[in-house]
N, C-alpha and C positions, 0 to 999 in steps of 0.2 A: 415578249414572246409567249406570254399564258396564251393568245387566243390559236399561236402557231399549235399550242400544245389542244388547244380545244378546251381550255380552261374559263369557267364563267371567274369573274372576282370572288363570287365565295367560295371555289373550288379553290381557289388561286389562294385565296387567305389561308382555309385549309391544308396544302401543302406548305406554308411559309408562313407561320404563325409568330414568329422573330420580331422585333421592331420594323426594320427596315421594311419586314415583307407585310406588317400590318400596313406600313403608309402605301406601298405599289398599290394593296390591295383597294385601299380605301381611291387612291387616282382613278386607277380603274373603273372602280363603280362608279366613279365621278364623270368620267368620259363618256361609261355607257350611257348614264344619266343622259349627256349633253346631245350626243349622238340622237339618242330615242327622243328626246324635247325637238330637236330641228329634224325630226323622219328623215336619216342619215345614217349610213354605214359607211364603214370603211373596209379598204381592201378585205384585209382580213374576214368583216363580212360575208363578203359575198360568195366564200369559199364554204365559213363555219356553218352559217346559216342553213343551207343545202343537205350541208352532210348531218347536221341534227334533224332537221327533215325525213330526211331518206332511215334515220335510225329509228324513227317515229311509226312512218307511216309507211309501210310496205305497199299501197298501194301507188302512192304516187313515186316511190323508186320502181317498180315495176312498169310506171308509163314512160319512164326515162330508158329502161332497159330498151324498152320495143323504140327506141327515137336513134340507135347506135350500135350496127355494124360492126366496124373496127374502132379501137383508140389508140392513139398517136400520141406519147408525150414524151417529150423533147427535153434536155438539161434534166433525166430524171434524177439526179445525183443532187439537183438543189431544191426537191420536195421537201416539205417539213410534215411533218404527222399528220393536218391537217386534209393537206391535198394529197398526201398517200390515201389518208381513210377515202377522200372522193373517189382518185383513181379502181380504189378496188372495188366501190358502191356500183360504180360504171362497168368494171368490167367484169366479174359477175354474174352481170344481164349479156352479154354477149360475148365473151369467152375469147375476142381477139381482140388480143394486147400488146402492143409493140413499145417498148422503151428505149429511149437512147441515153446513155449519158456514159462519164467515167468517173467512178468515183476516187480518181486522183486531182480530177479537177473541181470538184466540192469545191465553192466559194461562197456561200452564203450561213455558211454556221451564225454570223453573227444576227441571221432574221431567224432562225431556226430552222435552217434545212439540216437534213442530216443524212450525211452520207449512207449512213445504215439502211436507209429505204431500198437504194439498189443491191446493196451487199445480203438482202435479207427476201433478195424477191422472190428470187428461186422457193424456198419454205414457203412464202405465202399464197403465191399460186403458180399451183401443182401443176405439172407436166410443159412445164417450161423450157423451150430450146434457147441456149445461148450461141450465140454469133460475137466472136471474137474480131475488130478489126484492130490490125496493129499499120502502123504508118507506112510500112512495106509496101501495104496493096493500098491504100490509098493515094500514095507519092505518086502515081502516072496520073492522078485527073485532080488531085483536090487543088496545086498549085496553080493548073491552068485553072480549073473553074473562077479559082479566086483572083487570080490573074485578070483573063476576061472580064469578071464583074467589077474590080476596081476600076479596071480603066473604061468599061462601059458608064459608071455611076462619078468616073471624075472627067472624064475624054480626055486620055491623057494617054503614053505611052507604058509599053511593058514596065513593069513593075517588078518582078521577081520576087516573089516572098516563098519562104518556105511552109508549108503549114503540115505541122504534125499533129494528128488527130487519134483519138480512139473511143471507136463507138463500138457499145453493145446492146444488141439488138436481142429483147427476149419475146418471145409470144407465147401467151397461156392459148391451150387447145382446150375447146369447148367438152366439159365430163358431161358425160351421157348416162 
């Protein structure tokens, strides 16, 4: 989880100077090592890399800003600090932001997502509308929709599932 948190191995030893947390540390550097010998990243990567980028060098987040309109992110309740810091590098530069997620359904703690990203978005960018949807008003279309697609993607008959949903929908307005 250090690179979820944006942690190099020597920050990471840093915080966890312990036994246990000297040997993660020491893996760690051992990976990146292996990583940077075969010109390789992994997931994590391709997230980190950007966002120390964009911390770096204002003008290349700046070319990024003018490339994006609106941003759209989906399950935001299973961000981890990383892809929070992208999310906000992005929008930012364009000032509409729409997220989805609920953070009762957080399931990835164990990669470091953290529910706190949507319970804290409002604070972080300002002038935020929230959209409540609770199962009520979704209940007329979301069962057909999922209905129709299951037996579109199996060819098969009615299915009848229930599906209970709750999305919230925020959008930062561009300050002026």
């Amino acid at each position: 989880n250090a690179k979820n948190l944006g942690l190099s191995p020597k920050d990471y030893l840093r915080e966890h100077s312990y036994a246990k947390g000297r040997v993660i540390a020491e893996v760690y550097e051992e990976y990146q090592t292996q990583l940077a010998a075969n010109n390789a990243l992994d997931f994590d990567d391709l997230i980190l890399i950007p966002v120390r980028l964009f911390e770096q060098n204002e003008s290349l987040l700046g070319y990024w800003h003018s490339q994006f309109k609106h941003i759209l992110v989906d399950e935001f309740q299973d961000t981890n600090l990383v892809q929070y810091r992208l999310v906000k590098h992005f929008a930012e530069g364009c000032g509409n932001l729409t997220v989805v997620g609920d953070d009762d359904q957080s399931i990835y703690g164990w990669r470091g997502a953290a529910a706190g990203n949507i319970l804290s978005f409002a604070k972080t960018f300002k002038g935020t509308r929230e959209v409540v949807l609770d199962h009520h008003q979704l209940e007329p279309i979301a069962p057909v929709a999922l209905d129709a697609s299951v037996r579109h993607a199996r060819k098969r008959p009615e299915v009848g599932i229930f599906l209970g949903v709750l999305m919230v929908q925020r959008r930062v307005e561009k300050s002026t």
